[in-house]
Legacy VTK file of the C-alpha trace (Angstrom):
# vtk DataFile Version 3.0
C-alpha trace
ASCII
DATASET POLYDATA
POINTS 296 float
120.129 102.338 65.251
122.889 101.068 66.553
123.421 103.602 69.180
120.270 103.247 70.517
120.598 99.705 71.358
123.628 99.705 72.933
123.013 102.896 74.425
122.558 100.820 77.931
124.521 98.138 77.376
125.968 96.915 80.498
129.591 96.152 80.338
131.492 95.076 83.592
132.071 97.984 85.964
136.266 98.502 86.693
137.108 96.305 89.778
136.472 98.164 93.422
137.202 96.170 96.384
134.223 95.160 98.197
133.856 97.362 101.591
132.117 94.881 103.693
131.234 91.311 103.647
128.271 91.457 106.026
124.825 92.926 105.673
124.247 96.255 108.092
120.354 95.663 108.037
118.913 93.264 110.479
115.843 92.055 111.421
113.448 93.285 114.320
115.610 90.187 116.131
118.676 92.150 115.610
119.613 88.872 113.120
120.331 89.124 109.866
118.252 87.307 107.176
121.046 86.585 104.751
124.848 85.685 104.937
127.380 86.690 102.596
130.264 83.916 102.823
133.539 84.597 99.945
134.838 81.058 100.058
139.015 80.006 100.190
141.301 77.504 98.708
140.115 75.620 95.303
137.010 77.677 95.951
138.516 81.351 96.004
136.377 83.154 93.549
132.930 81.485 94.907
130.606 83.999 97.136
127.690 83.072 98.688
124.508 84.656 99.787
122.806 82.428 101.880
119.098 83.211 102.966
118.571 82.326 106.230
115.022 83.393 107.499
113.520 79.800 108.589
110.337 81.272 110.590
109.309 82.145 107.015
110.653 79.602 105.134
112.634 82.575 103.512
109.431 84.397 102.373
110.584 87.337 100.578
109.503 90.002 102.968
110.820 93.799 103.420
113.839 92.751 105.282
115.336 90.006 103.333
114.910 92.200 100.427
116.633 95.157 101.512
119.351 93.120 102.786
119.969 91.178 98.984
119.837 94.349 97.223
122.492 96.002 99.735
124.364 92.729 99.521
124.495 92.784 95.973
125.407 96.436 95.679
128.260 95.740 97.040
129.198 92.546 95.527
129.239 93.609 92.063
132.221 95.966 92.794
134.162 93.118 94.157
136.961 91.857 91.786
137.250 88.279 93.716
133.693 87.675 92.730
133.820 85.301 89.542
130.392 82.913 90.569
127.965 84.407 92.787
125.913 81.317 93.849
122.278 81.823 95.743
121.529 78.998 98.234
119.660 78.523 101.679
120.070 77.970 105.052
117.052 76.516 105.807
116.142 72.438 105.003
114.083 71.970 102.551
112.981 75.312 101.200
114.925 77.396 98.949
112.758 80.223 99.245
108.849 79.951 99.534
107.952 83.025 97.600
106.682 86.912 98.788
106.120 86.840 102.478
102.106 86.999 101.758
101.428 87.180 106.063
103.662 90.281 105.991
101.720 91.675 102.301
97.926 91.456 104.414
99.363 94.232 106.790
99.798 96.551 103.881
97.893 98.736 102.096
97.212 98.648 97.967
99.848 101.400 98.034
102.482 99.952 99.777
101.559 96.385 97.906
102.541 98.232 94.976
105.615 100.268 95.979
106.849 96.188 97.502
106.202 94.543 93.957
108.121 96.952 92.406
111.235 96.462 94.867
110.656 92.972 94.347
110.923 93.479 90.974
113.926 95.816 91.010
115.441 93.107 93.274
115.511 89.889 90.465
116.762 92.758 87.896
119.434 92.950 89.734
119.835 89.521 89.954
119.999 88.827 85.958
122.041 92.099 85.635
124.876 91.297 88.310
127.878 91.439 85.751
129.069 87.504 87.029
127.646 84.284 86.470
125.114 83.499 89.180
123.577 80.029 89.884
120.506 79.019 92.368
120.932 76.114 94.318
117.754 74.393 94.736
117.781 72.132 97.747
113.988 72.577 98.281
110.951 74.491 97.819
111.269 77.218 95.370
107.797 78.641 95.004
106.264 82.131 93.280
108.924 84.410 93.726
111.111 82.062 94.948
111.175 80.302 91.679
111.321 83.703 90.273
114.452 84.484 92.462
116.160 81.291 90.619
115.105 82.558 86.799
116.975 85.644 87.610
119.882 83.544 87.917
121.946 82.282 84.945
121.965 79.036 85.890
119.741 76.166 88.180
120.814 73.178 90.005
117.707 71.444 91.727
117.281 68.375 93.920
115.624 66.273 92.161
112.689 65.852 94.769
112.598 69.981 95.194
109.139 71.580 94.282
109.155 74.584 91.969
106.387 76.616 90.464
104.850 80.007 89.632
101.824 79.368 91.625
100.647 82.988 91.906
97.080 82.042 89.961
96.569 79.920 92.765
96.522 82.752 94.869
94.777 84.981 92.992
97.665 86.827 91.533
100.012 86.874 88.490
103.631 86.543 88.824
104.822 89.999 89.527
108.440 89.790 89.341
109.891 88.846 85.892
107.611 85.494 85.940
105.759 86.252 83.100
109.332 87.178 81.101
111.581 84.969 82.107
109.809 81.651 82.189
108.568 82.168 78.488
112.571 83.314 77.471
113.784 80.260 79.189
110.746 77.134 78.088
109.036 79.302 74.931
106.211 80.668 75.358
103.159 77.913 75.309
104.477 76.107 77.736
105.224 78.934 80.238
101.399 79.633 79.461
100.592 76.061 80.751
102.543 76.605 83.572
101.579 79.587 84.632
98.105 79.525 84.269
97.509 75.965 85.464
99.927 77.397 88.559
101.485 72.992 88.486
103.924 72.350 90.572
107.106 70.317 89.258
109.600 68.184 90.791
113.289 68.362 90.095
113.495 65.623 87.815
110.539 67.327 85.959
112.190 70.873 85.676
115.921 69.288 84.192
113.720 67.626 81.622
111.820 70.432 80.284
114.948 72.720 80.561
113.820 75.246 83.353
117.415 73.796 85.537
120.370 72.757 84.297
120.888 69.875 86.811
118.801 67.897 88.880
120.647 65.425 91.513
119.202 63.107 94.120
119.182 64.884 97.773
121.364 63.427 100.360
120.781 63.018 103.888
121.915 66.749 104.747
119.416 68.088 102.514
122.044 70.111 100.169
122.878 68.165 96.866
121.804 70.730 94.699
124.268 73.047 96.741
127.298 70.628 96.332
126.197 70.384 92.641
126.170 74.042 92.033
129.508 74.386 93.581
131.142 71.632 90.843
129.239 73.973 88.252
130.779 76.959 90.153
134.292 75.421 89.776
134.196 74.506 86.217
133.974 78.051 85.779
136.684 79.580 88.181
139.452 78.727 85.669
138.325 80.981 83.082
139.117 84.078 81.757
136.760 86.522 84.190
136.302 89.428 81.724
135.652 87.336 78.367
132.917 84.752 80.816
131.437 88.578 81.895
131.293 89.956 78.495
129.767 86.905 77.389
127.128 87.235 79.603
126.681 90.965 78.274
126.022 89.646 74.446
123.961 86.512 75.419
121.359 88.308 77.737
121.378 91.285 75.504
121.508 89.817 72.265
118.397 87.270 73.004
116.666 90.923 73.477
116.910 91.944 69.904
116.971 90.639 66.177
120.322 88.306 65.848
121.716 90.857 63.474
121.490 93.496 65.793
122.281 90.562 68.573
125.854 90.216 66.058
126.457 93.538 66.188
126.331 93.422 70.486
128.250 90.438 70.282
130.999 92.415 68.009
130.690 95.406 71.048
131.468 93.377 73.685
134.519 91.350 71.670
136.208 94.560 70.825
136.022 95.379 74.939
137.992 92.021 75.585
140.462 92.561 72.606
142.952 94.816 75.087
142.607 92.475 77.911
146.075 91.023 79.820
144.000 87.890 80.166
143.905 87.543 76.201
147.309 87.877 75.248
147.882 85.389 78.272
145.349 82.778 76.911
147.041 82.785 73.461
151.110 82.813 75.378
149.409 79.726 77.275
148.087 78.028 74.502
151.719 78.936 72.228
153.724 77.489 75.181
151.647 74.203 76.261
150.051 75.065 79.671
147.248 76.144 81.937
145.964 79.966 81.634
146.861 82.287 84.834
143.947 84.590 84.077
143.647 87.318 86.606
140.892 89.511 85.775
142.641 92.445 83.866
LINES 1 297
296 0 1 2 3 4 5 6 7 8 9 10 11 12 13 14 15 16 17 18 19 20 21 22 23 24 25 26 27 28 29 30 31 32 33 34 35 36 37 38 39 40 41 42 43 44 45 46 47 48 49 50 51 52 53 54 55 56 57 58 59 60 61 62 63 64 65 66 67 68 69 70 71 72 73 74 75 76 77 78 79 80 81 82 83 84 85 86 87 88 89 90 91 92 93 94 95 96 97 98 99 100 101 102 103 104 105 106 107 108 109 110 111 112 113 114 115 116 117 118 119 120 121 122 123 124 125 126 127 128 129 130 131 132 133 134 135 136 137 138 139 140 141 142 143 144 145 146 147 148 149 150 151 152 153 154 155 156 157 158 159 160 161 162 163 164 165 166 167 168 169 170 171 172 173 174 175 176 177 178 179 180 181 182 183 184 185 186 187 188 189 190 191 192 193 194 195 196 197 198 199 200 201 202 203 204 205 206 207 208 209 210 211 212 213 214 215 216 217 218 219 220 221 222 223 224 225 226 227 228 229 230 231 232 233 234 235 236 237 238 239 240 241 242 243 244 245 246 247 248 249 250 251 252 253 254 255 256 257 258 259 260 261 262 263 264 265 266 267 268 269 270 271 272 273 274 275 276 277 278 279 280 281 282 283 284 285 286 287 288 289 290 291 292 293 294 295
């Protein structure tokens, strides 16, 4: 029994040094659609993927796809990434959802082969092996709402707009919607949400849970970014392995009974037992002083 539920359990993948921080697809502009950005000095650990796409108000179309998932195969290999933070380039809009112009020019076939990138795309999202966090500066609509579940954690503006408004449309949420909402709020009011397709503010979301911080905007329009990057540093300090593993048990121990969940939880200890980083949390802690954790 046991076997079979840890059988593909995802445990962090030995460090490999990232080969490239840009993206090699580009749009029919010959412009890419996202930026990868590792940040320096108190924020060395910090990488960015900033969607950039503002024609579409970062509509979730064939491009920007391709270029997260080849972003984020190669970021989960890199050892400096600790916090892996999703944001935008583009006022007001985090990301508006699928690209539904570019979705009218395919057929039922190719809808279906999308939605299932789509959905391969915010599995890799919840599965990268460091915390992530959406910054929520605007709009987050449909997928783009379904973009930030993915993530571990949400910062929103307070006066940003979020919703799974597929049934408005027609549609169902088609890319971890209907999962991940109910996981995260329970599942009547996920129901409500989703099949009323409301709209919430920022304010709204913090208080029923669905982000973990909502701040006023400023005049620049990026609050929730500066938030997300305090959240980002409270986190930098910490051992990287034991915050990764920890990740491992939560999101795969909320899958099963807790005794079962216990048993994960007693996996993914063992894993950090050997770890340089815990002998040197317990020398720190016998001697009086800050942790050097380094990742091995």
């Amino acid at each position: 029994m046991l076997r079979a539920l840890t059988s593909g359990l995802r445990l962090p993948r030995p460090w490999r040094p990232l080969r490239t921080r840009s993206c090699a697809s580009h749009g029919a502009t010959g412009d890419p659609e996202i930026q990868v950005r590792a940040l320096t000095g108190r924020d060395q650990g910090i990488t960015e993927i900033l969607m950039n796409r503002p024609s579409a108000r970062n509509a979730l179309g064939n491009i920007l796809v391709s270029e997260l998932l080849e972003a984020l195969a190669q970021l989960r290999e890199d050892q400096q990434v600790r916090v892996l933070l999703f944001r935008s380039g583009v006022k007001g809009v985090f990301c508006a959802g699928a690209d539904l112009k570019e979705r009218e020019q395919m057929s039922e076939a190719e809808v279906g082969i999308f939605v299932q990138r789509l959905r391969g795309l915010m599995n890799e999202i919840a599965a990268f092996p460091a915390p992530t966090i959406a910054a929520m500066d605007g709009f987050a609509l449909g997928g783009g709402l379904e973009l930030a579940l993915a993530c571990d954690l949400r910062v929103a503006a307070s006066s940003a707009v979020m919703g799974l408004i597929e049934t408005t449309r027609g549609l169902l949420p088609g890319a971890g919607g209907t999962q991940r909402l109910p996981r995260c709020l329970g599942v009547a009011l996920a129901k409500e949400l989703i099949f009323t397709g409301r709209r919430l503010s920022g304010a709204q979301a913090q208080a029923l849970g669905l982000v973990n911080h909502a701040v006023s905007q400023n005049e620049e329009g990026n609050a929730a970014y500066h938030r997300a990057r305090e959240l980002a540093q409270e986190i930098l300090p910490q051992a990287p392995i034991a915050v990764r593993l920890g990740k491992v048990a939560i999101d795969r121990g909320m899958e099963v009974d807790i005794s079962s969940g216990m048993a994960i939880e007693g996996i993914c200890y063992a894993q950090n037992i050997p770890t340089q980083d815990r002998l040197e949390g317990m020398a720190a802690f016998r001697e009086k002083r800050p942790p050097r954790f380094v990742g091995k």
